[in-house]
N, C-alpha and C positions, 0 to 999 in steps of 0.2 A: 504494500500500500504506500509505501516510503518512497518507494522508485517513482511510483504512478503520481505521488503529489510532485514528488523533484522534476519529472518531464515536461508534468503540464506546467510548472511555472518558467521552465526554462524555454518552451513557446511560446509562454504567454509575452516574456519578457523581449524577445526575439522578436515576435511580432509589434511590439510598442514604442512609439517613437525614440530616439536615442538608442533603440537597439538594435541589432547585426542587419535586418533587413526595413529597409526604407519603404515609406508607404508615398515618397513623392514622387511625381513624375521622370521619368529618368533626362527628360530635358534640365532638370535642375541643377545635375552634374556640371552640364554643360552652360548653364548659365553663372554657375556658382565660379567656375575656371575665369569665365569673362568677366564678370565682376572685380573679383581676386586679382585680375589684372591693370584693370581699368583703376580699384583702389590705389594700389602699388605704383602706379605711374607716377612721376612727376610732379611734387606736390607744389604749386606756383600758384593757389591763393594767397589773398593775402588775409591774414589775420584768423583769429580764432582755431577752434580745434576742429579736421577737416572730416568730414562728413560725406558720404557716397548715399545719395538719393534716388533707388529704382523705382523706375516705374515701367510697368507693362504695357504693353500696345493694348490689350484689352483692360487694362485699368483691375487687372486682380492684385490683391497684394496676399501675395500668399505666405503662411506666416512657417513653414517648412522652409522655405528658401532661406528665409531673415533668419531663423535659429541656425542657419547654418555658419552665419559671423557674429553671433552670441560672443562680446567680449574679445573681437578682433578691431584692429586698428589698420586703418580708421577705419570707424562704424561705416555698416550699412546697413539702411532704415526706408522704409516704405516712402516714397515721394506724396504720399498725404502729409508726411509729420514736417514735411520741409517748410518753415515760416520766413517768408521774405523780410528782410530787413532784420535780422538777426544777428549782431554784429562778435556773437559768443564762435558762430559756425563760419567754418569756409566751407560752405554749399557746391557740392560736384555733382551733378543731375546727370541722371544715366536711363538710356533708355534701349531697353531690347526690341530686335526690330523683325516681325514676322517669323518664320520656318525657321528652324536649323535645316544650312548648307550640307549634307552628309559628303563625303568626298571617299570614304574608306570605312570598314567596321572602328576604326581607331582614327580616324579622321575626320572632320569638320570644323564648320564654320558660324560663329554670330556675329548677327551685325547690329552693332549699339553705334547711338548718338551718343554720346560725352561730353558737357561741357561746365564750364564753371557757370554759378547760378548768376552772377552779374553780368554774362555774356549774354548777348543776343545773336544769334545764330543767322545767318544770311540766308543757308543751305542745311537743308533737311536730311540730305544725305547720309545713311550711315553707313561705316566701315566694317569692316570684317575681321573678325578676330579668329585666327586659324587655332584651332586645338587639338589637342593628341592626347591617345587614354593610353595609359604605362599604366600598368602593375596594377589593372583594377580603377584608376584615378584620370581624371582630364583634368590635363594643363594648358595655359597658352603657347603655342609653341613662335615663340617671337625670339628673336636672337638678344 
């Protein structure tokens, strides 16, 4: 009876967020890689503590994504919490744009707008961020 209680909690727990198997979409991998990149770039606001703001092309904010930078730096935070004129945040708005580009089983592509929240954008166009999955994992694969 000992085993049969130990199995079923060790499913139960398996199955529950934070544990071995993930209940999110597996685009999230792939979003979470392009984020993680977009963060890390080049930090050339000015002032405050800097802040990555997604937002989806359909306006979900989905809260599996967001616990995935739980306590990374810099934060990333659903593009609802972004308050203009905020002079604590340097605001970097990021937006994913349409499909993932598949290119390979370990290969693809997202395409995010980027930019600081004080900029105004000319062009709409967004770039592509090539990814590759190592060992289970997708990175940006940018030199």
């Amino acid at each position: 009876m000992f085993r049969l209680c130990l199995a079923a909690a060790s499913v139960a727990a398996i199955g529950c967020p934070g544990g071995l198997i993930s209940t999110d979409p597996p685009e999230f991998d792939l979003y979470e890689a392009a984020l993680r990149q977009v963060a890390t770039g080049p930090a050339n606001d000015a002032g405050g503590a800097r802040v990555v703001y997604y937002a989806a092309v359909d306006g979900a904010e989905p809260a599996g994504l967001f616990a995935r930078f739980r306590g990374s730096a810099p934060a990333v935070e659903p593009a609802s919490s972004y308050q203009k004129g905020d002079a604590t945040v340097a605001a970097h708005l990021v937006h994913v744009q349409g499909e993932v580009q598949w290119q390979a089983t370990d290969r693809a592509r997202v395409f995010v707008r980027s930019h600081r929240a004080d900029q105004v954008l000319d062009c709409g166009t967004p770039w592509p961020i090539p990814l590759r999955k190592e060992i289970g994992r997708w990175f940006a694969d940018v030199p």
